[in-house]
Each structure stands twice: as C-alpha cells, then as structure tokens.
Backbone as JSON, one array per atom type, in Angstrom:
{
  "sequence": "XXXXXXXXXXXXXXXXXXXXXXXXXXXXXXXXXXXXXXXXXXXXXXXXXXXXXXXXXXXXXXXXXXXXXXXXXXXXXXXXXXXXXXXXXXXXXXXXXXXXXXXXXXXXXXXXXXXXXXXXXXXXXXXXXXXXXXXXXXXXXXXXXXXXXXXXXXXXXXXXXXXXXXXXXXXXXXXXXXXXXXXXXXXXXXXXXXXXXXXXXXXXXXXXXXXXXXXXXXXXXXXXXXXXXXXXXXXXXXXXXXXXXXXXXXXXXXXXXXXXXXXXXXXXXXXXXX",
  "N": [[19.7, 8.91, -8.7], [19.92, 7.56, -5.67], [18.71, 6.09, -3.29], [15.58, 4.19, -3.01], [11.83, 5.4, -3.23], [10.18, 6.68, -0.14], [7.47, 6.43, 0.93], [4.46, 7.33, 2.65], [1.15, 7.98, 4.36], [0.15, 10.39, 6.83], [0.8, 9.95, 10.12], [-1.44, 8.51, 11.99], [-3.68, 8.17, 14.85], [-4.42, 4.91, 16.84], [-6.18, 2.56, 17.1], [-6.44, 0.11, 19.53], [-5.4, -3.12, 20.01], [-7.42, -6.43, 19.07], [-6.29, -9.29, 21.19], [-4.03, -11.77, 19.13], [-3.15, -15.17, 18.39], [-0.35, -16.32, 18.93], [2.54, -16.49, 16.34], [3.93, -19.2, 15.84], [7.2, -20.24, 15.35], [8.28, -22.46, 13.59], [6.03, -22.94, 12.07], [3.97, -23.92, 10.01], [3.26, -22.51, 6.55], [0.5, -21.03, 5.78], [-0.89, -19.5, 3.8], [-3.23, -20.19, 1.27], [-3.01, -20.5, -2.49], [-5.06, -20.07, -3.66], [-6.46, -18.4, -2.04], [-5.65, -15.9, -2.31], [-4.97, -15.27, -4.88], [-6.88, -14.19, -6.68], [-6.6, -11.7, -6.05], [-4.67, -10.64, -7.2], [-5.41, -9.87, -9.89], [-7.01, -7.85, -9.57], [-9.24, -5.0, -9.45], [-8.04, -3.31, -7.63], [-5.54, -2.84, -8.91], [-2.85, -1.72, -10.09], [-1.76, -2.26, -14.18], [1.0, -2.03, -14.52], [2.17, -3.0, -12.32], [0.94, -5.3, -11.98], [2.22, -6.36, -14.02], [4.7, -7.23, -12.95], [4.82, -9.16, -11.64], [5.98, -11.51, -12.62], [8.23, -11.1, -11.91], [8.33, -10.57, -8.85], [6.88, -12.6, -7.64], [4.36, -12.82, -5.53], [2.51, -14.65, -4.45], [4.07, -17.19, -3.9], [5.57, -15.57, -2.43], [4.14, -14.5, 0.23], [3.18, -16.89, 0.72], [5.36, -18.17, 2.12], [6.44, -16.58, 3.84], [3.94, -16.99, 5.61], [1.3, -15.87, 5.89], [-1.84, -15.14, 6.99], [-5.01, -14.56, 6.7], [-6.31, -13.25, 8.83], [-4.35, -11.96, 10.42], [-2.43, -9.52, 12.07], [-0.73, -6.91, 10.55], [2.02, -5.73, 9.77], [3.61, -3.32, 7.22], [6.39, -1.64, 6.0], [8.01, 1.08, 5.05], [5.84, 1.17, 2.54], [6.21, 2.57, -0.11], [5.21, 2.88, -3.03], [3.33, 1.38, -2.79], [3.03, -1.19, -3.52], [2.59, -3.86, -2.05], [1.05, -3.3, -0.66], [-1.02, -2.62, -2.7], [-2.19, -5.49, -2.15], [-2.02, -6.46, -0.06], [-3.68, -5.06, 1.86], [-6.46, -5.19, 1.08], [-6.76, -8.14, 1.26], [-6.17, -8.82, 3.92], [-7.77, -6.61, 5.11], [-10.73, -7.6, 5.97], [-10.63, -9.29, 8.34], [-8.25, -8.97, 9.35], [-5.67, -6.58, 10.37], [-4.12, -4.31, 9.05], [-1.01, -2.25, 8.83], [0.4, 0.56, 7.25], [3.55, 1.62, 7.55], [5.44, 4.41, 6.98], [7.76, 6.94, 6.29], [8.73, 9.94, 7.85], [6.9, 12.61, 6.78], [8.17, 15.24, 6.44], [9.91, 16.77, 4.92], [9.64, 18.41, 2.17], [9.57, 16.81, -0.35], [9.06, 14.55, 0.57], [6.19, 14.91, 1.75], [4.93, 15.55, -0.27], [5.24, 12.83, -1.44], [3.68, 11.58, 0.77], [1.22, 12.59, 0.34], [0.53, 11.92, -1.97], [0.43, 9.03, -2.0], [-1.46, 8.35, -0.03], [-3.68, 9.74, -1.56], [-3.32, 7.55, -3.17], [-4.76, 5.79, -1.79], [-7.59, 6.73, -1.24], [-8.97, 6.67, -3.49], [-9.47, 4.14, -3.71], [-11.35, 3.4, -1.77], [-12.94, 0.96, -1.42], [-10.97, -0.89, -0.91], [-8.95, -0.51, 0.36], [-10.13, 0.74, 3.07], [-9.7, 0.19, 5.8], [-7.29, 0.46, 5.87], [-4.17, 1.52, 8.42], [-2.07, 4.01, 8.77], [0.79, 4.69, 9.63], [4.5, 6.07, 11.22], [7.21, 5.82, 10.14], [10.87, 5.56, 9.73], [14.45, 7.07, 10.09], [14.4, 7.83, 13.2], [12.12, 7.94, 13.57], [10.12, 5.85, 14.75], [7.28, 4.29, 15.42], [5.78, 2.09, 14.4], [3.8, 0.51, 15.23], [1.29, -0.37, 17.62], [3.64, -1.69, 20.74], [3.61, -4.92, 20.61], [2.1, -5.53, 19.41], [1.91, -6.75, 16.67], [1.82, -9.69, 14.67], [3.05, -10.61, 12.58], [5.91, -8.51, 10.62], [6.48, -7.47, 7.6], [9.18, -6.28, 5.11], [10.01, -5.3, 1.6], [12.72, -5.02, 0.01], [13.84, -2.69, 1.2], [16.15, -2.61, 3.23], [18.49, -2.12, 2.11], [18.35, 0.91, 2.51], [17.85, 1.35, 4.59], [20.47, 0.49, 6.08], [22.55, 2.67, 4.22], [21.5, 4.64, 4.97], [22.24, 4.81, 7.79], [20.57, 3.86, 10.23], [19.88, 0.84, 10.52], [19.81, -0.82, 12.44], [18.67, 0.06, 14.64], [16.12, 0.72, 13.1], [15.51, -2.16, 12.98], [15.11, -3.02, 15.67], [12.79, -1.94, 16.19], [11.21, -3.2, 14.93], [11.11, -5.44, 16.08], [10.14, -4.91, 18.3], [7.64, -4.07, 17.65], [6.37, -6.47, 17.5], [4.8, -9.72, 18.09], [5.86, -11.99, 20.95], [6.49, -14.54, 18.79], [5.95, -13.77, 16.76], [6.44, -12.71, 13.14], [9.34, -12.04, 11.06], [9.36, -11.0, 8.21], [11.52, -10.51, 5.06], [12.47, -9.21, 1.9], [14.94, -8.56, -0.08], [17.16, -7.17, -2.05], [20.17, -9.22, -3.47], [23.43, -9.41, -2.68], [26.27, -11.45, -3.87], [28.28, -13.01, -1.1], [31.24, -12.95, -1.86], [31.57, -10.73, -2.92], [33.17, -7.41, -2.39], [32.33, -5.94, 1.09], [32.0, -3.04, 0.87], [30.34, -2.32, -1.13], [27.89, -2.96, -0.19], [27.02, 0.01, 0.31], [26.6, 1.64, -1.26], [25.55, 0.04, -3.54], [23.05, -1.17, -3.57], [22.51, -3.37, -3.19], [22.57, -6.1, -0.61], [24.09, -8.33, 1.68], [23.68, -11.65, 2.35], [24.77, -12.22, 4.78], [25.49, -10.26, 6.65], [22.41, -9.14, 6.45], [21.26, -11.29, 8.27], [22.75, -10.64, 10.41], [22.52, -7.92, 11.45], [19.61, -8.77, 11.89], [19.93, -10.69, 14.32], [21.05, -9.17, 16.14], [19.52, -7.88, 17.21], [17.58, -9.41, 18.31], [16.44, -11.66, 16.99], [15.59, -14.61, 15.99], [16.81, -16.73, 12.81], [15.0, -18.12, 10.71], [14.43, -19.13, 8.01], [15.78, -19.45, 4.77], [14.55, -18.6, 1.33], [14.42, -19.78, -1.97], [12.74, -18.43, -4.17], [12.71, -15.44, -4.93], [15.19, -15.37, -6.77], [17.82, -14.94, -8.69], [19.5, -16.0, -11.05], [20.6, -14.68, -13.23], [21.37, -12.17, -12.24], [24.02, -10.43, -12.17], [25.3, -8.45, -10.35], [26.78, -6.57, -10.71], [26.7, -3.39, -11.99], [26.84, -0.55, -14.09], [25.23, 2.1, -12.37], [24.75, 1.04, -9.9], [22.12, -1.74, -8.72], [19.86, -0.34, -9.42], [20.73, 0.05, -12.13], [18.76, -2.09, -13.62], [15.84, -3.33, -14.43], [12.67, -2.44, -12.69], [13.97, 0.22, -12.69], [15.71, 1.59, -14.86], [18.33, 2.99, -14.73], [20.05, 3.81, -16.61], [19.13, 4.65, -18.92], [18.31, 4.4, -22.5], [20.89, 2.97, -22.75], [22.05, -0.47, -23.4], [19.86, -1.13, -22.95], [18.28, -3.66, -23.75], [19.58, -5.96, -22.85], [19.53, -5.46, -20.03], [17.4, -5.32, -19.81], [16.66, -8.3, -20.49], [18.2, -9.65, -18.34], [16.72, -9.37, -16.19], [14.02, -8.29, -13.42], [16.04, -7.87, -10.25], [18.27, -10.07, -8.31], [16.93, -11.91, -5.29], [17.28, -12.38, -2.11], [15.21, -14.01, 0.25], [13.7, -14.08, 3.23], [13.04, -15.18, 6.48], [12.2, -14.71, 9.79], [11.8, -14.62, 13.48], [10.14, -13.71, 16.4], [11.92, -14.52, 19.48]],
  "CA": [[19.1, 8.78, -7.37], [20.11, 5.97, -5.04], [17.56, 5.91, -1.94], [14.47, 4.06, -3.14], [11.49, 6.34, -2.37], [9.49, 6.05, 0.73], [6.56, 7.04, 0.74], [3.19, 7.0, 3.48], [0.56, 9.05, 5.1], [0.44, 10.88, 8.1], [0.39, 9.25, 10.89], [-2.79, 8.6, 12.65], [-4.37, 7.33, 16.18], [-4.87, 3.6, 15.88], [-7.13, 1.54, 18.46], [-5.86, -1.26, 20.51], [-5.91, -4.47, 18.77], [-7.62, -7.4, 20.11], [-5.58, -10.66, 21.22], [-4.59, -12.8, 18.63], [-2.72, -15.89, 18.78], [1.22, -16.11, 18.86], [2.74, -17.54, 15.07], [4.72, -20.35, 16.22], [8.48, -20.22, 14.49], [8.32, -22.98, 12.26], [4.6, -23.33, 11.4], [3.95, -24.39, 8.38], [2.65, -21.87, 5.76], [-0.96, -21.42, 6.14], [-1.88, -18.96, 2.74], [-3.27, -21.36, 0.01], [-2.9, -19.63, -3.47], [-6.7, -19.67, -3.85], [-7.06, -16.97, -1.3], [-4.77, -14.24, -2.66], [-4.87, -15.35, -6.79], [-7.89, -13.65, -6.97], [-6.76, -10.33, -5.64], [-3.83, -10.58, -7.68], [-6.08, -9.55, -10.69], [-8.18, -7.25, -8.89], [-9.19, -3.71, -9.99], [-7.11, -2.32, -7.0], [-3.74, -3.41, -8.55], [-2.41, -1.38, -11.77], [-1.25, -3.19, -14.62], [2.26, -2.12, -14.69], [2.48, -3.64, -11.12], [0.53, -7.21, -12.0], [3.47, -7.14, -14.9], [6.12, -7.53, -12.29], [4.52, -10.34, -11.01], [6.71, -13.0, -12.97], [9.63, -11.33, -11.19], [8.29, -10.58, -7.6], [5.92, -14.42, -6.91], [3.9, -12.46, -4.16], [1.43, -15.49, -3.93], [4.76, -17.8, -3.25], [6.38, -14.74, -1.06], [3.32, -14.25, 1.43], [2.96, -18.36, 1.49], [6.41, -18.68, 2.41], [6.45, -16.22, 5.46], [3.09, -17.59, 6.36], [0.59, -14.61, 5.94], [-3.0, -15.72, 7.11], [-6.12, -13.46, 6.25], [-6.71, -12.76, 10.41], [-3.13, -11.02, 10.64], [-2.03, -7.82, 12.09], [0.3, -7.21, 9.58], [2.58, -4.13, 9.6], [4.39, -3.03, 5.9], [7.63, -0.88, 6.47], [7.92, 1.59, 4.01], [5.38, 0.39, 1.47], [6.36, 3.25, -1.29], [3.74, 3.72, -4.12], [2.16, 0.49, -3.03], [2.94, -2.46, -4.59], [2.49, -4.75, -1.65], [-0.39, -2.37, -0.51], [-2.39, -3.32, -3.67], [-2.56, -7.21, -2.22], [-1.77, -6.86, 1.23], [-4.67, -4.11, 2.41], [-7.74, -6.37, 0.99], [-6.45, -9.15, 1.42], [-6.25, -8.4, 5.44], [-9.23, -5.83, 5.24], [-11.97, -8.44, 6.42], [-10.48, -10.27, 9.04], [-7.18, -9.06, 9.45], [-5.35, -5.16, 10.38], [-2.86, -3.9, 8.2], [-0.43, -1.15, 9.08], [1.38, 0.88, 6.39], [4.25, 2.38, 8.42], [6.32, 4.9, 6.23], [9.09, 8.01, 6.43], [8.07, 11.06, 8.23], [6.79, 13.65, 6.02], [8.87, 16.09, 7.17], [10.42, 17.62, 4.3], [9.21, 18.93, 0.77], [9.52, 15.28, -1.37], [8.26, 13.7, 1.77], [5.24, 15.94, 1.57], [4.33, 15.33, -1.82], [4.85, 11.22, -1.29], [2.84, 11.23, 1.34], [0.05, 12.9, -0.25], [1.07, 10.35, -3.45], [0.27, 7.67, -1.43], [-2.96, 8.84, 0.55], [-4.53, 9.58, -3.08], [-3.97, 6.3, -3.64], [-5.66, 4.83, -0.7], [-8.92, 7.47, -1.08], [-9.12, 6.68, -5.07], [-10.23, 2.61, -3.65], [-12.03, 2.66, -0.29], [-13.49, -0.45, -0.67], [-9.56, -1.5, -0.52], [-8.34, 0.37, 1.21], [-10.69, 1.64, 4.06], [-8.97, -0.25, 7.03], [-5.79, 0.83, 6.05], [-3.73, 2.16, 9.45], [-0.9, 4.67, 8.54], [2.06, 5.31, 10.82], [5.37, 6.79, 10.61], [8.61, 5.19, 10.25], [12.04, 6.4, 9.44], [15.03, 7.7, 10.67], [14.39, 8.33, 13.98], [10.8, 7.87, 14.0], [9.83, 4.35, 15.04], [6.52, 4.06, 16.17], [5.56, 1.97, 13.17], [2.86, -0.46, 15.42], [1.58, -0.29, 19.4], [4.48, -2.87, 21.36], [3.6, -6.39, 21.02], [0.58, -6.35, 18.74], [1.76, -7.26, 14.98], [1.98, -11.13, 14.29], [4.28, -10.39, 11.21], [6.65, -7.07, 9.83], [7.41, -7.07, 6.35], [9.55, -5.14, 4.19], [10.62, -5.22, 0.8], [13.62, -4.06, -1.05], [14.1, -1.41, 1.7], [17.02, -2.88, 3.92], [19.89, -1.12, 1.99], [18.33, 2.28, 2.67], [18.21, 1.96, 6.04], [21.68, 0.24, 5.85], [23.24, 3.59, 3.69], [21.21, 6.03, 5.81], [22.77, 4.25, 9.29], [19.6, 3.63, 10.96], [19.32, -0.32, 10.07], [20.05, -1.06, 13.69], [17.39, 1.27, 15.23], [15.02, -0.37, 12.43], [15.23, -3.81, 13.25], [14.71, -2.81, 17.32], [11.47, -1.39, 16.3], [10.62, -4.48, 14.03], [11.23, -5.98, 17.1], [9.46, -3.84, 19.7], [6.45, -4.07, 17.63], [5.71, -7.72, 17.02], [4.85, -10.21, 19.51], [6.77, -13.13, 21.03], [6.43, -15.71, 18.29], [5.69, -12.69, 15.51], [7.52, -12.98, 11.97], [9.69, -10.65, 10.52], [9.59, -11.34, 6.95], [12.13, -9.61, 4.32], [13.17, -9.75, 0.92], [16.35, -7.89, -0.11], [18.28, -7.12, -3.58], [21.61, -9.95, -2.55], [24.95, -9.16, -3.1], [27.32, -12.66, -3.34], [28.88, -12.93, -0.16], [32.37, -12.96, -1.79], [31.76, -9.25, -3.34], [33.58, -6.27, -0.87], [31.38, -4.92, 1.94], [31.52, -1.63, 1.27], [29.61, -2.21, -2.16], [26.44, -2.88, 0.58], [26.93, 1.08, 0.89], [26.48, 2.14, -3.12], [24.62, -0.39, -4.89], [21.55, -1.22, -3.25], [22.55, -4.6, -2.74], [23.07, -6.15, 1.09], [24.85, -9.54, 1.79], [22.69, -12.47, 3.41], [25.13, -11.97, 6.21], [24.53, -8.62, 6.94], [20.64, -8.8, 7.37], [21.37, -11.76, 9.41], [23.69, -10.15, 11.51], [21.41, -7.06, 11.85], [18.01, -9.05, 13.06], [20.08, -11.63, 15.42], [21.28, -8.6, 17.37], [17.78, -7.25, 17.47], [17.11, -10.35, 19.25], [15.11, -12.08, 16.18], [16.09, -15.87, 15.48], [16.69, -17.08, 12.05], [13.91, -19.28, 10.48], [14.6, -20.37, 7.18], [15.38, -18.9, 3.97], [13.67, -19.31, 0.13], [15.18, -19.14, -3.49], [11.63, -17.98, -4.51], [13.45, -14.67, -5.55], [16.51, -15.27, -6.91], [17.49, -14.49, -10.03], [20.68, -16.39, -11.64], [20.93, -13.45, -14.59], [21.77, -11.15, -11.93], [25.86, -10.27, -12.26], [25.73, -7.53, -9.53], [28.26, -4.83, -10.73], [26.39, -2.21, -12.99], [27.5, 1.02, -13.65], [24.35, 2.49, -11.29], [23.98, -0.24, -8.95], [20.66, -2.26, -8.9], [18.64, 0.61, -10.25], [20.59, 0.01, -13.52], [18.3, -3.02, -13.98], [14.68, -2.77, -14.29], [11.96, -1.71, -13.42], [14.56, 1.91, -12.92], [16.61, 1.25, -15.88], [18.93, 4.54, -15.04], [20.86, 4.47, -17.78], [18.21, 4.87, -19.7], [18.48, 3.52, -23.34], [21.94, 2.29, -22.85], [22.28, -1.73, -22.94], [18.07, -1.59, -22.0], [17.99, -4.58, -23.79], [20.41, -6.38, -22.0], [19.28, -5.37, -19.03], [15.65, -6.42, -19.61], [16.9, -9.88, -20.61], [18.36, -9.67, -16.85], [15.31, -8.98, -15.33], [14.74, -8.06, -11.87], [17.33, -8.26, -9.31], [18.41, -11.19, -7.34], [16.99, -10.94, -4.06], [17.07, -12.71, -1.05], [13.52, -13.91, 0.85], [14.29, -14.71, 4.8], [12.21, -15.46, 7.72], [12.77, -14.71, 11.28], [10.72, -14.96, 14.67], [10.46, -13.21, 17.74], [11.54, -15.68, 20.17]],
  "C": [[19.36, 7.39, -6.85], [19.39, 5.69, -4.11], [15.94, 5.42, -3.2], [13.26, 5.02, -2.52], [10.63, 5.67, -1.12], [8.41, 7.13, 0.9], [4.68, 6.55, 2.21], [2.27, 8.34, 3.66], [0.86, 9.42, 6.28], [0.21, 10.24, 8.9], [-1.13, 9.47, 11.75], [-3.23, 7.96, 14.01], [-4.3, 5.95, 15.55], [-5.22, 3.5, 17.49], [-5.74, 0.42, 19.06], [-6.43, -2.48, 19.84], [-5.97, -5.65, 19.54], [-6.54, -8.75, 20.06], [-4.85, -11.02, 20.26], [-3.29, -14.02, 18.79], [-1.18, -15.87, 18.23], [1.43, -16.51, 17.1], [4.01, -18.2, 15.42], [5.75, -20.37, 14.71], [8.66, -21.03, 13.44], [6.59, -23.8, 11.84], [4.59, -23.66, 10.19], [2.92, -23.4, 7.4], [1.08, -21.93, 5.82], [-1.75, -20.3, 4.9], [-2.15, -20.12, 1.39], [-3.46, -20.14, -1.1], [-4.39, -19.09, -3.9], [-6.89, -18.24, -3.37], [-6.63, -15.88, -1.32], [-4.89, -14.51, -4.17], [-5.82, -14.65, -6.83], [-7.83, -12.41, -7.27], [-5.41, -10.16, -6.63], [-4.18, -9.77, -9.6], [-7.04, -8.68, -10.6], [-8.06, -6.14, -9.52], [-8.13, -2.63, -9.56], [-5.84, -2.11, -7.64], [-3.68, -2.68, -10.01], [-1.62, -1.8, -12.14], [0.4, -3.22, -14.89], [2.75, -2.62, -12.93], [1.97, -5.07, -11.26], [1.85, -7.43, -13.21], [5.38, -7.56, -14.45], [5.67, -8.85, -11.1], [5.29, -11.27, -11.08], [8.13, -12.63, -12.1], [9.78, -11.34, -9.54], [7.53, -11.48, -6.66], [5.61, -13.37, -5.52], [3.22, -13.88, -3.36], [2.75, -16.37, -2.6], [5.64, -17.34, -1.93], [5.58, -15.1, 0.33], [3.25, -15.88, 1.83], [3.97, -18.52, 2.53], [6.62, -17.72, 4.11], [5.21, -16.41, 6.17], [1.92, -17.15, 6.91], [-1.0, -15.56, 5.99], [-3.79, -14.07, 7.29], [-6.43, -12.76, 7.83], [-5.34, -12.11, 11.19], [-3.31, -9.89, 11.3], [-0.86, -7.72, 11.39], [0.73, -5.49, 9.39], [3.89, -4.53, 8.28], [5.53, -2.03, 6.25], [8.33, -0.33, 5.26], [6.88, 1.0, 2.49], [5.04, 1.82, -0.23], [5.62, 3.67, -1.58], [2.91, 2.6, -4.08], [2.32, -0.6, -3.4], [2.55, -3.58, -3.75], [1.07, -4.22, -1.07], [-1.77, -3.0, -0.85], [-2.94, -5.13, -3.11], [-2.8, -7.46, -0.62], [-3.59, -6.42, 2.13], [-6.2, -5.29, 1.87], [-7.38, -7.32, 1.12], [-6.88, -9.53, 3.43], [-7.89, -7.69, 5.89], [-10.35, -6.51, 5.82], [-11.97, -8.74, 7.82], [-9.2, -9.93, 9.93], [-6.82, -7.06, 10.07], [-4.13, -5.33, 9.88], [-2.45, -2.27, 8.22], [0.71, -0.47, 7.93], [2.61, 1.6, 7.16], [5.13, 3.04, 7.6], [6.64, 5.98, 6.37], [8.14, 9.25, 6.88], [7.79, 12.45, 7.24], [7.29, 15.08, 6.33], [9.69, 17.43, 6.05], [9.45, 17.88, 2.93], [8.8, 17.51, -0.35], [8.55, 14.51, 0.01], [6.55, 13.62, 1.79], [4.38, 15.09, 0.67], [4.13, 13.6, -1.85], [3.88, 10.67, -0.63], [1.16, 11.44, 1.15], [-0.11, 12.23, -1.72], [-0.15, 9.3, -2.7], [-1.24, 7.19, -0.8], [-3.82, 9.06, -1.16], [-4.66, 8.19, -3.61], [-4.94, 5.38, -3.17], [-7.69, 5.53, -0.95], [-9.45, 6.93, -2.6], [-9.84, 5.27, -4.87], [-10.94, 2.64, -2.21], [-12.62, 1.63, 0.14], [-12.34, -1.51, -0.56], [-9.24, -1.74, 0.7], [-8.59, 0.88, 2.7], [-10.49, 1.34, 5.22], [-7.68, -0.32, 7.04], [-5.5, 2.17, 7.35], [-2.55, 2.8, 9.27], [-0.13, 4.98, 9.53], [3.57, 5.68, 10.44], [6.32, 5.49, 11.0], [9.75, 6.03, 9.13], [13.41, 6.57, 10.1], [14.83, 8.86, 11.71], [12.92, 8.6, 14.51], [10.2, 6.31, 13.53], [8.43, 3.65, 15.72], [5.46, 3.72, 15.17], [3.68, 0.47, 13.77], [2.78, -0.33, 17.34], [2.93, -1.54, 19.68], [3.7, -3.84, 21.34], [2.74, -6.53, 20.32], [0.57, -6.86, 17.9], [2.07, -8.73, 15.25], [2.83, -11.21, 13.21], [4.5, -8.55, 10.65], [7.04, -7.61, 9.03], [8.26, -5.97, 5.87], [10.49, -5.9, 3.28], [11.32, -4.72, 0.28], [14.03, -3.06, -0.55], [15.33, -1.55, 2.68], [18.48, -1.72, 3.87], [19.55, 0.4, 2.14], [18.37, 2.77, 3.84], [19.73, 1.55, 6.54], [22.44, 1.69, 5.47], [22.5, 4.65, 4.45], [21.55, 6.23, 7.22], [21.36, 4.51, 10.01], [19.16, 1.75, 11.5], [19.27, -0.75, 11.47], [18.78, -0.93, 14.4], [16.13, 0.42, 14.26], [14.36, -1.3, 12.76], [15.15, -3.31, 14.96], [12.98, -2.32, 17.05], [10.88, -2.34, 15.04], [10.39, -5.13, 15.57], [10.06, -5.97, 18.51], [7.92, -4.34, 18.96], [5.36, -5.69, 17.16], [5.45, -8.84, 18.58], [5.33, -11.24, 19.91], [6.06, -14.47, 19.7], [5.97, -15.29, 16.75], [6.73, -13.28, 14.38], [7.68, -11.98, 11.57], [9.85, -11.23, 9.17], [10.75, -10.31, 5.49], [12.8, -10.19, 2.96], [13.67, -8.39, 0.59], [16.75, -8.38, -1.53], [19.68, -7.85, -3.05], [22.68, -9.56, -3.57], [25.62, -10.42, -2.35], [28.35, -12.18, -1.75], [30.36, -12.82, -0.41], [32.86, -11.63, -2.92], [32.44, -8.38, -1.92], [32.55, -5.6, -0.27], [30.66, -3.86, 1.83], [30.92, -1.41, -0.28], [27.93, -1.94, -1.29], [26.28, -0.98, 0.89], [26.33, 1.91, -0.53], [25.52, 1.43, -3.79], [23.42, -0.9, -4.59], [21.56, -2.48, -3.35], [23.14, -4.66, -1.02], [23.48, -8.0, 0.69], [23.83, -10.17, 2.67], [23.07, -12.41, 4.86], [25.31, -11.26, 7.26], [23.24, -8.56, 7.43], [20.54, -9.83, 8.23], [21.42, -11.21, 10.77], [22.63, -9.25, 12.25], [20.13, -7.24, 12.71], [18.89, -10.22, 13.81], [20.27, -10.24, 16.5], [20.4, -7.47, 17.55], [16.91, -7.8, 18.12], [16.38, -11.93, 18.32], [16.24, -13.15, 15.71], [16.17, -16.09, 13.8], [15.81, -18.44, 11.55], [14.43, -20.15, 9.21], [14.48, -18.98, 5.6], [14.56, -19.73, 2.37], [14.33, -18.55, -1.2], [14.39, -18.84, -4.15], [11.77, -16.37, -5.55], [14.81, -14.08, -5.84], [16.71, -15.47, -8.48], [19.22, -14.9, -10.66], [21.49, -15.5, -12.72], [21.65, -12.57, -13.78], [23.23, -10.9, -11.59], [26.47, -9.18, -11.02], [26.26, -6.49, -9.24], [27.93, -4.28, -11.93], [26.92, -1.23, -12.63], [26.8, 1.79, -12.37], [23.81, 1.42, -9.97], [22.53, -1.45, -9.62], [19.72, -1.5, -9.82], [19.19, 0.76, -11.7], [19.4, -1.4, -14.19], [16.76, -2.59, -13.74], [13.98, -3.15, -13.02], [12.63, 0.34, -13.56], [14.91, 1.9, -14.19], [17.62, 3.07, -15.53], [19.76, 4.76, -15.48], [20.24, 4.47, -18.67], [17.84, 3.91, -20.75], [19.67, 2.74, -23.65], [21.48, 0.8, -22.16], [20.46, -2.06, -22.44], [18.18, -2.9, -22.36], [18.68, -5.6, -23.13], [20.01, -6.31, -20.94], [17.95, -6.3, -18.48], [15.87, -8.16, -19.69], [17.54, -10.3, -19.04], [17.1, -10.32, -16.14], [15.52, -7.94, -13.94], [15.73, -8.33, -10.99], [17.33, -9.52, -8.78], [18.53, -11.04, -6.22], [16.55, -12.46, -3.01], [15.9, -12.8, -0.3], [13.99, -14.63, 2.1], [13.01, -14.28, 5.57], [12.54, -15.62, 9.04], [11.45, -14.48, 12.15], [11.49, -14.23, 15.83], [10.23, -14.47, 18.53], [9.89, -15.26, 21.76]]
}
C-alpha cells in the first residue's frame, strides 16, 4: 500500500468563529514547552504514539510554526490521530480546532471515518470541541474562508502530489486561512539531486516542489527548520518510505537495519498568507 490512510468524521455544521488577531509572518514563536509537555504524557495519547516522539519533536514542531493555545487551528488529514492526541486539548480551552479529512465516500473511507470518530467519543473531555470537516479530492471545504490563523499537515503532501490534487489543496489551505495565517507542513524530503519522478512512488517530495506548490497558491515562504531531519535517511528502499518505520513493509527483512534508520527525513516549512 502506498497512499497513507486518511482518515476523519463526517462532516458537520460549524458556527462562525469570532475575530481573532492576524499572525504576523515572522513573529516569533509564542508556544513555551511548559504548555504542551504536559499533554504530551496525557491519558489521551497512546503509548505507541508518545514512542515516536524522539522521532517526530511535536513540542519543537508546534514552537517552530508558532501554535498559541487561542488558535483556530485546522489539521488536514489528521489519520488515526497522532497530532489530534496534542493538538485537540491543547486548543480545547481557548482555542478551535478543525480536523478536516477525506470524504467518506467509499467502503475503507467508511470504516476510517468511523475509526476515527470512536476515537474522539472514547475521550470527551479531549476531544469535545473537536470540529470535523471534509477534505480530499475534490472536496475542499476543510474551514469557513478567512477564519483559521494556521493549516497544518503532516506527512500528507505526497498523497495529494500522487493523487494530482496538490494544487487544488494548497488553494483551499489558502482560501481558508486569513491574511497573515500560517501554513505549517512537514514532509518525508527527497535530496533535491534524486529524479522527479521518484516524488510520484516513494512518498518522498523535494523542498522544491512544496515550495513551488504553496508560492503559486499565493503563500510566501517563511523559514524552514532541521528539527526533522534525519541524516540516516538514504532515500531509495525497495518500498519507498514505508520501508522504514513505523510501516516497516518488508516486514522482517533488514527490520533491524531499518530501525537503526529510524524515521524518515522530513522537511518542517513555514509559510504565510500575505
């Protein structure tokens, strides 16, 4: 399997979200580790997700694109959760947080989306201001126009890249943030002096690629961070990326090897609606 899954609930009504103030392009980080370490250990978060901590630094991710507790904060595809578990309480008080993920439309879809919703009903004191909306191929209506202050997404670039949508994506990253919003993204990197058309197979994308993609979406370049980058990573497995963990899909071949890898080497970038 090469498509990471995507996974949400059904979409739902959402209110009108009050005011809040622009996030000026090169602000200066405003999460202190205090105010997310906590949640990082929390009941919500299962432990085979706090053990990918050493490879995915959320505390240093969310500092670095500049995530403050009074956010509207829309997720873009957020799977089985992993940013979910930190993002949703974290926001929950003070803040609105939008999960926006793939239209349940088919049979796997179905079943993810009812995945995903079990997970949210199983914590309500998480969870219970979580706002679900759809996103996908061809369904983009992942936040009202102009209200989010920051779009994330993790690890999901090359799927909308290999499914030809990435375009259409980033317009509705766009559409839904507000002049001075952040688009935040971290990406599995492929060396810039690998061939192109690997960005189509291995679930790696080139820094110059997701550039390319959010400048002509309108969205400035801010500043990137070697926060997740991973020097082990060689780039050319037999299965792409997903030969490396946490997939391993070659199963017991070379695991150990692989694990001594680690996670991928991935790219963390920051852009602004001018």
């Amino acid at each position: 399997m090469r498509l990471l899954p995507i996974v949400l609930a059904p979409a739902v009504a959402v209110t009108a979200l009050a005011p809040a103030a622009a996030v000026p392009a090169m602000r200066a980080p405003q999460l202190a580790e205090a105010d997310i370490g906590p949640l990082l250990d929390g009941p919500q978060r299962s432990a085979a997700n706090r053990a990918r901590d050493a490879y995915r630094h959320p505390v240093e991710t969310l500092k670095f694109f500049g995530l403050k507790p009074t956010m509207t904060v829309v997720e873009i595809t957020p799977s089985g959760g992993w940013y979910t578990e930190i993002l949703a309480p974290f926001l929950r008080d003070r803040g609105t947080y939008f999960a926006a993920g793939s239209f349940p439309g088919t049979e796997g879809g179905a079943k993810a989306v009812a995945k995903f919703k079990a997970k949210l009903d199983a914590d309500p004191g998480s969870y219970m201001n979580v706002k679900t909306t759809v996103f996908g191929k061809g369904h983009y209506d992942i936040a009202p126009a102009g209200s989010a202050d920051m779009v994330l997404t993790f690890r999901n670039i090359h799927n909308f890249y290999i499914g030809g949508y990435a375009p259409d994506a980033f317009n509705a990253f766009f559409a839904a943030l507000k002049h001075g919003g952040i688009l935040g993204i971290e990406e599995h990197r492929l060396p810039e002096d690998k061939p192109d058309v690997m960005q189509k197979t291995s679930g790696y994308m080139k820094v110059s690629a997701v550039k390319a993609l959010a400048e002509a979406a309108g969205f400035k370049f801010v500043a990137a961070s070697p926060v997740n980058a991973n020097p082990k990573d060689t780039h050319d497995y037999p299965k792409g990326v997903w030969t490396l963990p946490p997939t391993y899909e070659e199963g017991d071949t070379d695991r150990a090897k692989y694990s001594a890898i680690g996670e991928s080497d991935r790219m963390t970038l920051k852009f602004v609606k001018p």
